[in-house]
C-alpha positions in Angstrom: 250.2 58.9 5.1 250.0 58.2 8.8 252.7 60.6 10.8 253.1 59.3 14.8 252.6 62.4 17.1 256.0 62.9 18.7 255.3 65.5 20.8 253.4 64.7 23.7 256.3 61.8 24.5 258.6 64.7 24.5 259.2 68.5 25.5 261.0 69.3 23.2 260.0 69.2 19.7 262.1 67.0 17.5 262.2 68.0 13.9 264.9 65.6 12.3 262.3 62.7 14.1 259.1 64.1 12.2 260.8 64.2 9.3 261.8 60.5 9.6 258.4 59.4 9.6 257.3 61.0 6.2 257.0 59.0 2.9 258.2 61.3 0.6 257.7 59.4 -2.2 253.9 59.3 -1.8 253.6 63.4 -2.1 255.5 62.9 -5.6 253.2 64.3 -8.1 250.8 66.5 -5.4 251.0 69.9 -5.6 253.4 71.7 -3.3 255.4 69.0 -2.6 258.7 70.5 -3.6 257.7 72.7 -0.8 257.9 70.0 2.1 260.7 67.3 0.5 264.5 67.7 1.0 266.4 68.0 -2.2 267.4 64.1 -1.4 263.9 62.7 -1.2 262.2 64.8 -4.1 261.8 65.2 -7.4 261.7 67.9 -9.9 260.1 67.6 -14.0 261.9 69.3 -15.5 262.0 69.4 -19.9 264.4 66.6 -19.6 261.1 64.1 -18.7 258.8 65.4 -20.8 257.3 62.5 -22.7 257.6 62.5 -26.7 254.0 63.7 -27.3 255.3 66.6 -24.8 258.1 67.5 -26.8 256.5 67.5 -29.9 253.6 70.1 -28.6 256.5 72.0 -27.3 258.5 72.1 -30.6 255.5 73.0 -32.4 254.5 75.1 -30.3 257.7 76.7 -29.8 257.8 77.1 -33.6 254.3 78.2 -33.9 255.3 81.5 -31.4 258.7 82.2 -32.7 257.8 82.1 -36.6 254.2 83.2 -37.0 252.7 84.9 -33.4 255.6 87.4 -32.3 256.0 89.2 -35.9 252.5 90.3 -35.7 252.5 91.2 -31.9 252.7 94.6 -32.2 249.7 94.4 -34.4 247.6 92.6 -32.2 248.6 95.3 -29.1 245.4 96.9 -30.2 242.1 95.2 -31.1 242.2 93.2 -34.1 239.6 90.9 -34.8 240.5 89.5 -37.5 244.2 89.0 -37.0 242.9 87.3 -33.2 240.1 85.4 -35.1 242.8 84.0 -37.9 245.2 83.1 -35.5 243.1 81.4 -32.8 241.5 79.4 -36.0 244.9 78.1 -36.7 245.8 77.0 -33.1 242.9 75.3 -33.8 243.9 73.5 -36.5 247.5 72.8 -34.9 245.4 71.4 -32.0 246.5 73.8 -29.5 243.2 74.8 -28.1 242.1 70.9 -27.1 245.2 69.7 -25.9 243.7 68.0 -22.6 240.0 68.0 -23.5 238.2 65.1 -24.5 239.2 63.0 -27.5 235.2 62.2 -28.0 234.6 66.1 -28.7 237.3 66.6 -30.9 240.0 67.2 -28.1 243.6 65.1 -27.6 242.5 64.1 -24.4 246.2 64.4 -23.1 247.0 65.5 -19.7 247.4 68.9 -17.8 250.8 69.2 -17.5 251.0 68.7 -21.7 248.6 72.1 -22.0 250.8 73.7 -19.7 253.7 72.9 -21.5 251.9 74.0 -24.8 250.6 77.5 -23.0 254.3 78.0 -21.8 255.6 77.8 -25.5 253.2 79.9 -26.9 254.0 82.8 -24.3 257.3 82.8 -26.6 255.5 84.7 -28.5 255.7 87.4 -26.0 252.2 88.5 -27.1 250.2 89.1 -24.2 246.8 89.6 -25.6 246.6 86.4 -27.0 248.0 84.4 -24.3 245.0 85.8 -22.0 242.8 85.5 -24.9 243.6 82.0 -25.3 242.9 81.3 -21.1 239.5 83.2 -21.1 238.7 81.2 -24.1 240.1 77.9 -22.7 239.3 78.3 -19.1 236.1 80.7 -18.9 234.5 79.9 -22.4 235.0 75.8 -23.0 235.4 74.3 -20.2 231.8 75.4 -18.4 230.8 73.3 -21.6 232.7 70.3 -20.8 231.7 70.3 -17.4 227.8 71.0 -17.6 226.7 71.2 -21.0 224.4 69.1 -22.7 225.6 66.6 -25.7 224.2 69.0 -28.4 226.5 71.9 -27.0 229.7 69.6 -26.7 229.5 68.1 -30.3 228.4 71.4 -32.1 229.4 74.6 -29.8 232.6 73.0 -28.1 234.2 71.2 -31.3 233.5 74.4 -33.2 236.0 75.7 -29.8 238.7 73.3 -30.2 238.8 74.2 -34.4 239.4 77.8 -33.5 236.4 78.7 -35.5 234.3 80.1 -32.4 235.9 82.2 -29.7 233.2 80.7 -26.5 234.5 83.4 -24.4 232.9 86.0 -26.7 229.7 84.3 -27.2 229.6 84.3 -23.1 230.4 87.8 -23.1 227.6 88.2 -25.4 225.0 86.5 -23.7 225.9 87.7 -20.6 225.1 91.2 -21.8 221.9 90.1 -23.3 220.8 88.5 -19.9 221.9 92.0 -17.8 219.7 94.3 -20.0 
């Protein structure tokens, strides 16, 4: 995007001219761009363009949250291993926890703003300790593997992830405190 510099022609500095000179429709999709665009030139997603994979995570995740994960919040305010561990195994199986990983290691391999949309239905649940359960997990525990681990780690210790069956961000925890004593 190639903006002319209008100010050294001029003293005074002329706005409604910069503005002119902006493609609005190339910062469509970059972050922030809502920011910088008039109402006239932007555009906002909204639920009404979500695609119909995106609506199906949402209903089902909507569901999930609603019917089983807020009548046990209260129980999970506290540690509960094996509530956490039950729960984070079925996300598994409903294919929550891989939503935009890689379809080779057992992820969907679906797009960012489709996990987004599934960790926004889940917080429905209003249970807090899951929803940052679920992003250590997700964020600090399998996607280091994704990004740097060897093959043997992605097919065995990152599928076992995406089931639910392995919480990575405890097993990091874990050998974290190994390494410090």
């Amino acid at each position: 995007m190639e903006v002319k510099d209008i100010t050294k022609k001029q003293n005074n500095f002329n706005f409604d001219e910069l503005l002119g000179n902006i493609n609005f429709e190339k910062l469509y999709g970059l972050g922030g761009a809502f920011l910088v665009s008039p109402l006239s030139e932007s555009k906002t997603f909204s639920k009404e363009m979500f695609s119909d994979d995106q609506k199906m995570f949402a209903s089902a995740a909507y569901d999930y949250a609603i019917k089983r994960m807020r009548p046990v919040k209260d129980q999970l305010q506290n540690l509960n291993k094996d509530l956490t561990l039950e729960i984070f195994k079925e996300l598994g199986e409903m294919g929550f926890l891989g939503v935009d990983m890689p379809e080779e290691y057992g992820g969907s391999d679906l797009d960012k703003t489709t996990a987004a949309i599934v960790v926004d239905y889940l917080a429905f649940s209003e249970c807090a300790s899951i929803m940052v359960t679920l992003g250590a997990h997700s964020g600090i525990g399998a996607l280091p593997i994704v990004w740097y681990g060897s093959e043997e780690q992605k097919r065995n210790i990152y599928l076992k992830s995406l089931q639910g069956s392995g919480l990575q961000v405890l097993h990091l925890l874990n050998r974290m405190q190994v390494l410090m004593q």
